[in-house]
Legacy VTK file of the C-alpha trace (Angstrom):
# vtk DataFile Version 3.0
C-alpha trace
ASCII
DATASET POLYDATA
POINTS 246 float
29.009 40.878 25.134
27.074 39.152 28.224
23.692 40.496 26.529
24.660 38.742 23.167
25.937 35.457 25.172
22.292 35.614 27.215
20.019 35.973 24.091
22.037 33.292 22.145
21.944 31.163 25.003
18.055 31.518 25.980
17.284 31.363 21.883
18.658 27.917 22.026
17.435 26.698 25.270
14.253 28.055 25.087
13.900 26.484 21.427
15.684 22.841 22.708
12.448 22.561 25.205
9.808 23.237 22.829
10.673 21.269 20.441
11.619 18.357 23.143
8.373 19.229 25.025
5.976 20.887 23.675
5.753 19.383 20.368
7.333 16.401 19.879
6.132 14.961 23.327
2.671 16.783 24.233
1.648 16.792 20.875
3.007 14.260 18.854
4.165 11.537 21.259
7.191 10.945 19.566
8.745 9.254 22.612
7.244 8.732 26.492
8.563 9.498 30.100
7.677 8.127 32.807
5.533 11.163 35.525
9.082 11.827 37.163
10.590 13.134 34.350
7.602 14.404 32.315
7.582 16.963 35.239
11.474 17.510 35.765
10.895 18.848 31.792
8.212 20.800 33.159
10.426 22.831 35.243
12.788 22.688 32.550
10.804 24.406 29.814
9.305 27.294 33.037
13.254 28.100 33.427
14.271 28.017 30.081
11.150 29.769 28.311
10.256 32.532 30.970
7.629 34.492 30.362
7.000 32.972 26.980
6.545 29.274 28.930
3.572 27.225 27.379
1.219 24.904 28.828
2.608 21.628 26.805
-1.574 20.258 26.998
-2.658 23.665 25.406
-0.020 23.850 23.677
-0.290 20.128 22.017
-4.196 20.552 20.981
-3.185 24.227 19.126
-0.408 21.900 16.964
-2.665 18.964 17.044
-5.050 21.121 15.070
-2.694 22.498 12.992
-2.078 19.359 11.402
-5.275 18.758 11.333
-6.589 22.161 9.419
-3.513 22.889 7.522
-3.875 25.984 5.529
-7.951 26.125 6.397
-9.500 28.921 8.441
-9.371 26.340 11.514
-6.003 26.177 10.889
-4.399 28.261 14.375
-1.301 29.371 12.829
-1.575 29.734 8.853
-0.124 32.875 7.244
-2.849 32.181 4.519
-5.466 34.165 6.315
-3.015 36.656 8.092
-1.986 39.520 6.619
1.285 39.054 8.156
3.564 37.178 10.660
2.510 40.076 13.800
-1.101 38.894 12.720
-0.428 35.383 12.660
1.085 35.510 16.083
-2.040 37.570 17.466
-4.262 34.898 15.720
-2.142 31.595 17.143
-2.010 33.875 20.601
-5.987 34.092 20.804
-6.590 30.279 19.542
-4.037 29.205 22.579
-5.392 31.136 25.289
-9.451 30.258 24.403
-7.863 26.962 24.727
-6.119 27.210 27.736
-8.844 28.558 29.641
-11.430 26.120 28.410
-12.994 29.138 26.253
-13.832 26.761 23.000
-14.940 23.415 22.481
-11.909 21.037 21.140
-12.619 17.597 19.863
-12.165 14.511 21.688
-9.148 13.473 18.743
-7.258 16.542 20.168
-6.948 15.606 23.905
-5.745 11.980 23.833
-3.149 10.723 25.579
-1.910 14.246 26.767
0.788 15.568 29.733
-1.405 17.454 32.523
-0.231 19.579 34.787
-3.178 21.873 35.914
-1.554 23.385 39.342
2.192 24.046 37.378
0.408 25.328 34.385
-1.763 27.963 36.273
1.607 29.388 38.125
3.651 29.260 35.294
1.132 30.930 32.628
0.045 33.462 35.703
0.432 37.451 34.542
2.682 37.252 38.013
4.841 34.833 36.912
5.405 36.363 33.635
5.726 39.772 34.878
8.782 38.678 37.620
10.421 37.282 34.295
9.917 40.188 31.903
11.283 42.075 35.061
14.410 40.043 35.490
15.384 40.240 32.004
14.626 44.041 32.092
17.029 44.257 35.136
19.174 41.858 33.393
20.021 44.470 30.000
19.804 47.444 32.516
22.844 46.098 34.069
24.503 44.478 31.335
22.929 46.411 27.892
26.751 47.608 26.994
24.916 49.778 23.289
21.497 50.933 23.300
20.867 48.766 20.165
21.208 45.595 22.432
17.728 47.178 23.783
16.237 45.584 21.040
16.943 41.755 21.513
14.331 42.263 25.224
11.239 41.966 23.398
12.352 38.814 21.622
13.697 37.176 24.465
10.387 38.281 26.406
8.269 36.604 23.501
10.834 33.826 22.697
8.563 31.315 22.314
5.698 33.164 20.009
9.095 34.151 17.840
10.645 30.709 17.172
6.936 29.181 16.429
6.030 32.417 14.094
9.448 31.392 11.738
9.001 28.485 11.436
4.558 28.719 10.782
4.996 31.595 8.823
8.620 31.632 6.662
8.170 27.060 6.557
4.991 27.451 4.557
6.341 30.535 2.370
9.521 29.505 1.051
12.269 26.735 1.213
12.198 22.992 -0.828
10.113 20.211 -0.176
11.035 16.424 0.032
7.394 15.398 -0.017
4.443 16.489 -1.988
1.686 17.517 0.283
-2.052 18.692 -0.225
-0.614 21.694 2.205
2.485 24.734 1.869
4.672 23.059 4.328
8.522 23.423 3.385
11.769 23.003 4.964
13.126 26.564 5.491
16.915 25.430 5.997
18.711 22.486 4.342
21.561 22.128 7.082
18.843 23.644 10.123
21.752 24.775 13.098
19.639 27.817 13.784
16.151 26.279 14.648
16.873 22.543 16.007
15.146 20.607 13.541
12.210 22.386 13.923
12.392 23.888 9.990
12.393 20.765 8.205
8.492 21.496 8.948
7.790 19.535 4.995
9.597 16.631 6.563
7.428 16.824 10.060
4.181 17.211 8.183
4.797 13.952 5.896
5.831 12.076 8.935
4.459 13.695 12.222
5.037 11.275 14.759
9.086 10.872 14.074
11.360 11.797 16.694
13.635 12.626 13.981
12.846 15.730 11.902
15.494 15.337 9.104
15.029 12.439 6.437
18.429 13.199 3.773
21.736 12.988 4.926
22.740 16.517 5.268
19.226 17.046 7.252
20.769 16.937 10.611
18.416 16.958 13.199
20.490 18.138 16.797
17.594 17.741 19.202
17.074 14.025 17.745
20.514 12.860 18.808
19.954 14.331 22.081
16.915 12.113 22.388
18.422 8.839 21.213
21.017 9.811 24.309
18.463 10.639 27.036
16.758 7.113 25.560
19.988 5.102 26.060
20.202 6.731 29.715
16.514 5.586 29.995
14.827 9.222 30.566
13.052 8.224 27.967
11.633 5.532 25.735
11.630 5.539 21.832
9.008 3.271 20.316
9.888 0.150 18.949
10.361 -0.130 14.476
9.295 -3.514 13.486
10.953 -3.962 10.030
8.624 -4.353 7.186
9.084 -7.477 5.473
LINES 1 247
246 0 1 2 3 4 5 6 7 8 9 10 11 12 13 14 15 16 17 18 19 20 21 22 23 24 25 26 27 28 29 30 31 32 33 34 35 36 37 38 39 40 41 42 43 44 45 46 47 48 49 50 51 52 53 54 55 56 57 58 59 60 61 62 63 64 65 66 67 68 69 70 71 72 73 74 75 76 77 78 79 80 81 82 83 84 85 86 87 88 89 90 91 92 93 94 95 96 97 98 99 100 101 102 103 104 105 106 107 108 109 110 111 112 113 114 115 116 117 118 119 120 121 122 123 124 125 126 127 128 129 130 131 132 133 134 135 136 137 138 139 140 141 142 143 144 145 146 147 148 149 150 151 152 153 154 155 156 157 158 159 160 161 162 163 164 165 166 167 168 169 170 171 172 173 174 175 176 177 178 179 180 181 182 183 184 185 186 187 188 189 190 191 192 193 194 195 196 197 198 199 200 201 202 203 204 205 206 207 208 209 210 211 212 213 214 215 216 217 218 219 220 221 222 223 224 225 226 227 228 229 230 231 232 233 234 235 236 237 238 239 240 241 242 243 244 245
């Protein structure tokens, strides 16, 4: 029962700072933090996200390109030119590390206006660091593991990150309905999204990528949006200002 309560757990917090981070911060700037708290989410995302933690600059040019390239061969994460979702990961794994480690040349439209943190980043993305994790959650289902079948949630929680981002780039431009028409697959994969924090109402994101808020119809409920209108009201952070159209 702990196991179950763990993976649940580190599904949703590992998921809450990706989408809060990763994408809709680094890559998207759908809100701004002052240095203080850009880094206290940092830390947040290296707890949460283990040995699956992302740099949120490399991270942010990967998505920024993905938008870009939608469904092209520059595209980082398209299942058009995978065979299929293990291949897509492997493909989106190789375009984030030749960017992390400066192996290709990104355009200047990619790196504007992005969160660095070159010392954290080399720590937290070290094969030490990562190791010590996928050891502690080894040690944690040796202890705990009550059914060998529970064996099999470790290598999720060990990639957690590379899972959440493959159902969402892989299923969101397969299946589900659209709200916009798009020169690109995207869809949203869930109409009422409590399993993936927004983060499948990817037809919604692509039509308007800057939004803090994922969902557009009423029953699109978007969880982690709420929870950044109340970090904005306790001033963590700062939602840009809508000037009504006249």
């Amino acid at each position: 029962m702990l196991i179950i309560i763990f993976f649940i757990a580190i599904w949703y917090l590992s998921l809450f700072s990706q989408t809060f981070l990763q994408h809709r911060y680094a890559s998207h700037g759908a809100f701004q933090m002052n240095r203080f708290w850009e880094r206290f989410f940092y830390i947040i995302a290296y707890i949460t996200q283990g040995s699956s933690y992302m740099s949120p600059r490399a991270y942010a040019i990967m998505h920024r390109m993905h938008h870009a390239y939608t469904d092209t061969e520059l595209d980082p994460h398209s299942p058009s030119f995978s065979k299929n979702v293990f291949a897509m990961m492997w493909r989106t794994s190789r375009f984030y590390r030749n960017i992390f480690h400066n192996r290709m040349k990104v355009e200047d439209k990619f790196t504007k206006n992005l969160p660095d943190w070159k010392g954290f980043d080399r720590f937290a993305s070290s094969a030490a660091s990562r190791l010590l994790w996928v050891a502690g959650y080894s040690l944690l289902f040796v202890f705990f593991a009550s059914a060998w079948y529970l064996w099999i949630l470790l290598p999720v929680v060990v990639a957690m990150g590379a899972v959440h981002g493959a159902i969402i780039n892989w299923f969101a431009h397969k299946y589900g309905y659209t709200n916009f028409r798009m020169k690109n697959t995207s869809s949203n994969l869930l109409r009422t999204d409590v399993l993936m924090l927004g983060e499948s109402y990817h037809n919604n994101h692509h039509k308007h990528p800057s939004s803090p808020n994922f969902g557009i119809r009423k029953y699109e409920i978007d969880p982690v949006y709420y929870a950044i209108k109340v970090l904005s009201w306790m001033r963590i952070v700062r939602l840009p200002v809508v000037v009504p159209a006249h």
